[in-house]
N, C-alpha and C positions, 0 to 999 in steps of 0.2 A: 208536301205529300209524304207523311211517315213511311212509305212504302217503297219511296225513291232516296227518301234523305233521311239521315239520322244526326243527332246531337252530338257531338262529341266534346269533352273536357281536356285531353290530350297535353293540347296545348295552351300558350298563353292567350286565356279569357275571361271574361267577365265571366258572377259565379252562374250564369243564365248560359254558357256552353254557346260552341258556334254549329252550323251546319251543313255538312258537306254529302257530298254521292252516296249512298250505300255502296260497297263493296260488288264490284258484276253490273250494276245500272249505268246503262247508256245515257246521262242525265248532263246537260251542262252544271258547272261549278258555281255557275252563277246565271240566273231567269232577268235577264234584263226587261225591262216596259218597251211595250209597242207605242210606237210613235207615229202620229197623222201627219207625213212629212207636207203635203196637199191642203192646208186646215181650209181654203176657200173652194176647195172640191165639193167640202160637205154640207149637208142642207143646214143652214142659222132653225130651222122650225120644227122642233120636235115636232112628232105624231102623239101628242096627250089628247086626254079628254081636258075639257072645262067642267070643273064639277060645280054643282047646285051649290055647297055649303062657300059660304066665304070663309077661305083662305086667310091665314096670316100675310105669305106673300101671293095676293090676289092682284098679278097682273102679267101680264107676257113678258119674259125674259130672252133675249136676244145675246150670243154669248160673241163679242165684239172682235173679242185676241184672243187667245189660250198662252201663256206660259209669262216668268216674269223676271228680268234678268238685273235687278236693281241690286239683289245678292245680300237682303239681310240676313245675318247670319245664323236667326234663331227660327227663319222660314223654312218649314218643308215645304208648302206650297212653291214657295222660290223656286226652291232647289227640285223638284220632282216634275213640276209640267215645262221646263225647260224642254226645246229651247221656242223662244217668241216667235207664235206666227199671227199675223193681222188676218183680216177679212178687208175687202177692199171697201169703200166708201158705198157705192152702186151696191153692194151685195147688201150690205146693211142696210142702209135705206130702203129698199127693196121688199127685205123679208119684213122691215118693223111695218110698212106700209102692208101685204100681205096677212100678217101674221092679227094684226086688229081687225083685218076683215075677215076674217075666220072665227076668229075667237068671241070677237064685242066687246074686250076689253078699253077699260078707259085708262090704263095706266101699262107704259114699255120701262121695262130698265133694260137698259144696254150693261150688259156685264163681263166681268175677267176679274183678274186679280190688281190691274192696272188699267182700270178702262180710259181714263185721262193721259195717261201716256201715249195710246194710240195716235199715230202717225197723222190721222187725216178728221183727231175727233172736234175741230174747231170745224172744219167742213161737213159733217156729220149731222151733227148737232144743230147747225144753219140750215143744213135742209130740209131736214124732221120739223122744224120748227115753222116751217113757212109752208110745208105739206099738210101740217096738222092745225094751223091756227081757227081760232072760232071753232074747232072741233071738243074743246074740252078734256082733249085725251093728253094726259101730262106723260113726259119724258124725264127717267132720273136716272141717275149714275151713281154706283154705289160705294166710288170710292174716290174722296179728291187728293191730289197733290196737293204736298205742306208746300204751296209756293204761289203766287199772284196770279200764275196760271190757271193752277185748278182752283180758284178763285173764279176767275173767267167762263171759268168752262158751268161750273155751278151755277151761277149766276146766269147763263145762258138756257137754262131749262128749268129754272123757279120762277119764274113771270116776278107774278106778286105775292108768292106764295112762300115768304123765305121765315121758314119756322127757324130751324135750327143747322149747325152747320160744325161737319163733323171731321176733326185730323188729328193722324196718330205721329206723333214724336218720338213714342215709344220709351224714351228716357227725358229726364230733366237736365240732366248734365251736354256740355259736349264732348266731356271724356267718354260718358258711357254710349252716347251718339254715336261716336267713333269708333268705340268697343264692337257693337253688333251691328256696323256697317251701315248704318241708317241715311250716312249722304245728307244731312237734313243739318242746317246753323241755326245759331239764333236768329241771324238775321231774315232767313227764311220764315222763321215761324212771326218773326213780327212782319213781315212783309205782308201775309198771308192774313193774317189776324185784323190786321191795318186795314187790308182791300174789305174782306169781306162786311167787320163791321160800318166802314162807309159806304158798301152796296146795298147796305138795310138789312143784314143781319144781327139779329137780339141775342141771340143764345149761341153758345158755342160750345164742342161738347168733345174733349183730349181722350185718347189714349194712351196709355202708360203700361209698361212691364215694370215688377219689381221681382228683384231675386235674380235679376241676370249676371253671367259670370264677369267676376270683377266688382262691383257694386259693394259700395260703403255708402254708410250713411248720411255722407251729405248728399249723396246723390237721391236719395229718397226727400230727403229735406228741398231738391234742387226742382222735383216737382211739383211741391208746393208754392214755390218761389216763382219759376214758371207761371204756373196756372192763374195765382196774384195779379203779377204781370201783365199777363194776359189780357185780364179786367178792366185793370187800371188804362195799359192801353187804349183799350177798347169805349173806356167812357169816355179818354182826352180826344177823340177823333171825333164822336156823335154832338150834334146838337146839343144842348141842356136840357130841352124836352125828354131824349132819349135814353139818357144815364142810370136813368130808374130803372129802366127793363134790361138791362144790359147786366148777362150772367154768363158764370163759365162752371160746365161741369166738367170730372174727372172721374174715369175710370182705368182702374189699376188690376189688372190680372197678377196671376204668379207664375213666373217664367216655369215652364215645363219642357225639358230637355226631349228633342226629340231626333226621332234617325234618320239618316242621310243630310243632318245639315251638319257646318261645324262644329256645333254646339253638340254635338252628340257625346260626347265624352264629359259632359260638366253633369255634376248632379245640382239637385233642387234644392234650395233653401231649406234650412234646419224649417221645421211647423213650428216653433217657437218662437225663432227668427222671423217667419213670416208675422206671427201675428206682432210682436214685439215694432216691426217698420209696420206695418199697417197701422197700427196708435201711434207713431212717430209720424206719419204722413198727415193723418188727421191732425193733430197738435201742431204741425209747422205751418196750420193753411190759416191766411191770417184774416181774409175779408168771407163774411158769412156769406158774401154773395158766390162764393164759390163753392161748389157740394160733390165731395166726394163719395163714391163708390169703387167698391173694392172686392174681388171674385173672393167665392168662401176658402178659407186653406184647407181645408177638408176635404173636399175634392178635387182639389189640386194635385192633391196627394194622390189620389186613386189616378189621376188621368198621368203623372209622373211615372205611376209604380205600372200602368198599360203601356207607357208608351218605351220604358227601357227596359222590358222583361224578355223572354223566351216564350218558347213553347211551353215554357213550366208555368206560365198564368192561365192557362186553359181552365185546366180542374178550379181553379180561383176562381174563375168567373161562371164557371158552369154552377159552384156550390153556391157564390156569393144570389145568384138568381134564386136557387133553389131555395134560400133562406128569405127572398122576397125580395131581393133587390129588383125596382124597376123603377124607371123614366127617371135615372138618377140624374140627372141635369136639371128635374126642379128641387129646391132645396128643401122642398116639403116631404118629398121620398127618397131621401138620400141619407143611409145609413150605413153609418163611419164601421160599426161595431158589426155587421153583417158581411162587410168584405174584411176587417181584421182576422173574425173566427175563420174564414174562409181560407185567408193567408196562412193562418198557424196552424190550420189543419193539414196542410198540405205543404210543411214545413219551409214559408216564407214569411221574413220579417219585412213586412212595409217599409219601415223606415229606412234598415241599413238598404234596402231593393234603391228609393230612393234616392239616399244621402250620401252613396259610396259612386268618390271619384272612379270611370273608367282611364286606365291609361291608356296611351297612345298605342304599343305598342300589342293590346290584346283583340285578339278575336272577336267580333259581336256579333249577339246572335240575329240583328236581321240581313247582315250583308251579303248572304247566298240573294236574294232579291236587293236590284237594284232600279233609281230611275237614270243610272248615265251617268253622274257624277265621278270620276274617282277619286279614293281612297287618298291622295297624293293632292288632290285640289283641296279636302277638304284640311284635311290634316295643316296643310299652309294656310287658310283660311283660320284653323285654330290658331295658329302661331301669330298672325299678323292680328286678328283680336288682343293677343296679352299686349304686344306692343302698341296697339291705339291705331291701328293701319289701316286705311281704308282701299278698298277695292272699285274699280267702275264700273259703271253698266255697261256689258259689251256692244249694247243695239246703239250707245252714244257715242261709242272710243272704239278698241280693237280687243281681241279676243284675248280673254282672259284665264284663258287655257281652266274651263273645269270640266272637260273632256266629256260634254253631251254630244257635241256634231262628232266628232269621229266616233266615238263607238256607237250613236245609234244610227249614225250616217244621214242626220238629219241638219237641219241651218236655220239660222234666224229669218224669216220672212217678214220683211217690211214690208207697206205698198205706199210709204211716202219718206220724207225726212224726218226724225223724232223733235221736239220743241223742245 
């Protein structure tokens, strides 16, 4: 609120200024997030309408856990709906059972950011399935564990219906694994790869960052090598009948540095660099059965140059609309040269906004708002990324000190053992 806070340069910070009290306002120094310490207090069933037109996501959504404590290090999501609380089993079941009687829908996703991690989702999943059989109405989960598990769990809510089947690795490397805390081996990924194409899945479909801190070139080259793998794998486990139809796709985003995780101090790949590994990813991928895709660098750029600015992107984005920017996320009205004039009008260079390292020791400008994390977590969080150091989930081991329960006086809620 400009009226309570102002900008200040003062001190050491980024060239985007940090923000503290005006002078005389009774205001804290820092607006922490409200937290649902209770998350089974509250109703699983939104009050929406079902509208007439079909939907892209056309079916009841049931929000399982909220928060996710795995700690990669390039997640805001991670790191801001900390810290994990379940829904019990009963409560689940209950509303998904409810919630299609209400609506008429023929399709529930159980959702979070880890819905497979949930405590009690093998019991979950068993009951939904044997409340709804002969009903036609399908159960999905929108996100699997890279492990034998969510393997299982997947498998437990596709009937016969196993199109395709989707895990993120997120790197090709296990340096770079280890870099942004992923927790995830090789072995895992073949474990995983292993199960599912012997449970009757054809297609398989990777996640990858490129451009994350640290990252050289073979590690771009190492998710081609991967994805390969993966294939090859994949046809020595199937029948010979099935070998034909056995494919693995790859999609590669561009790492974009964002706030309140560690990663918030690294800037984004040179645009040249990006497109430069993007034709080296391509060229290292060696079986045509394998198809990559790759987010545009172009807008990479614009969601880089949102996500580490100030209040000095305002005017940016107010002009860059005024100039026509709209629904820039399809690629058919996304114009590079609409938010540049918009930048140089209002004397910001895109590129250095950014290409230019934050150090450690400066001010930034979103830390007057936080989700709980401190400054002190994240900061060692940085430092054990350059050394390869990985961190644990606190819902599996013990607390890992990033200082969400005590300052927002909130705790991890389980309501079973984690698998």
């Amino acid at each position: 609120v400009p009226s309570l806070y102002e900008v200040r340069y003062d001190e050491p910070c980024s060239p985007h200024g940090y923000t503290v009290p005006r002078e005389g306002k009774d205001v804290p120094p820092v607006v922490y997030k409200r937290v649902v310490e209770d998350f089974g207090a509250t109703n699983p069933l939104s009050q929406s309408c079902v509208p007439y037109a079909q939907l892209v996501h056309d079916r009841l959504s049931i929000e399982i856990l909220r928060g996710c404590a795995r700690g990669c290090r390039f997640c805001q999501a991670g790191m801001t709906y900390r810290p994990v609380r379940e829904r019990s089993a009963d409560q689940i079941v209950s509303s998904v059972i409810q919630g299609l009687e209400k609506t008429g829908y023929d399709e529930v996703s159980l959702t979070s950011l880890s819905t497979t991690d949930h405590s009690c989702i093998r019991d979950v999943l068993g009951r939904l399935n044997r409340r709804l059989e002969d009903t036609g109405i399908r159960v999905s989960i929108p996100s699997q564990r890279l492990d034998s598990f969510g393997v299982d769990m997947a498998e437990s809510v596709a009937g016969e219906k196993k199109g395709g089947l989707t895990f993120a690795p997120e790197a090709g490397s296990q340096r770079m694994r280890d870099i942004i805390n992923k927790n995830v081996t090789e072995e895992d990924v073949d474990r995983a790869a292993k199960a599912a194409f012997e449970a009757g899945w054809n297609r398989m479909k990777l996640y990858f960052m490129m451009g994350l801190p640290g990252e050289r070139d073979e590690d771009i080259v190492a998710i081609a090598n991967l994805a390969d793998h993966v294939l090859e794998l994949g046809r020595s486990v199937v029948p010979k009948a099935r070998r034909g139809s056995i494919s693995v796709s790859i999609s590669v985003s561009v790492f974009i540095p964002k706030a309140a995780t560690p990663f918030q101090w690294c800037p984004q790949l040179d645009y040249d660099d990006v497109k430069r590994r993007q034709k080296l990813l391509v060229t290292s991928v060696r079986n045509r059965a394998v198809r990559v895709h790759y987010h545009d660098a172009e807008t990479s750029l614009i969601e880089a140059a949102l996500s580490r600015a100030g209040r000095d992107m305002t005017p940016v984005i107010i002009d860059a609309w005024r100039a026509g920017s709209r629904f820039d996320a399809w690629v058919e009205h996304f114009s590079l040269d609409n938010w540049k004039e918009a930048a140089a009008k209002n004397g910001i260079d895109l590129n250095e906004l950014v290409h230019l390292p934050y150090e450690l020791d400066w001010h930034l400008p979103w830390e007057h708002v936080s989700p709980g994390c401190s400054r002190g977590f994240l900061e060692r969080e940085y430092r054990r990324s350059l050394e390869g150091v990985t961190t644990p989930d606190c819902t599996r081991t013990s607390c890992t000190g990033c200082g969400i329960c005590p300052t927002l006086h909130a705790k991890n809620v389980l309501v079973g053992d984690r698998a």
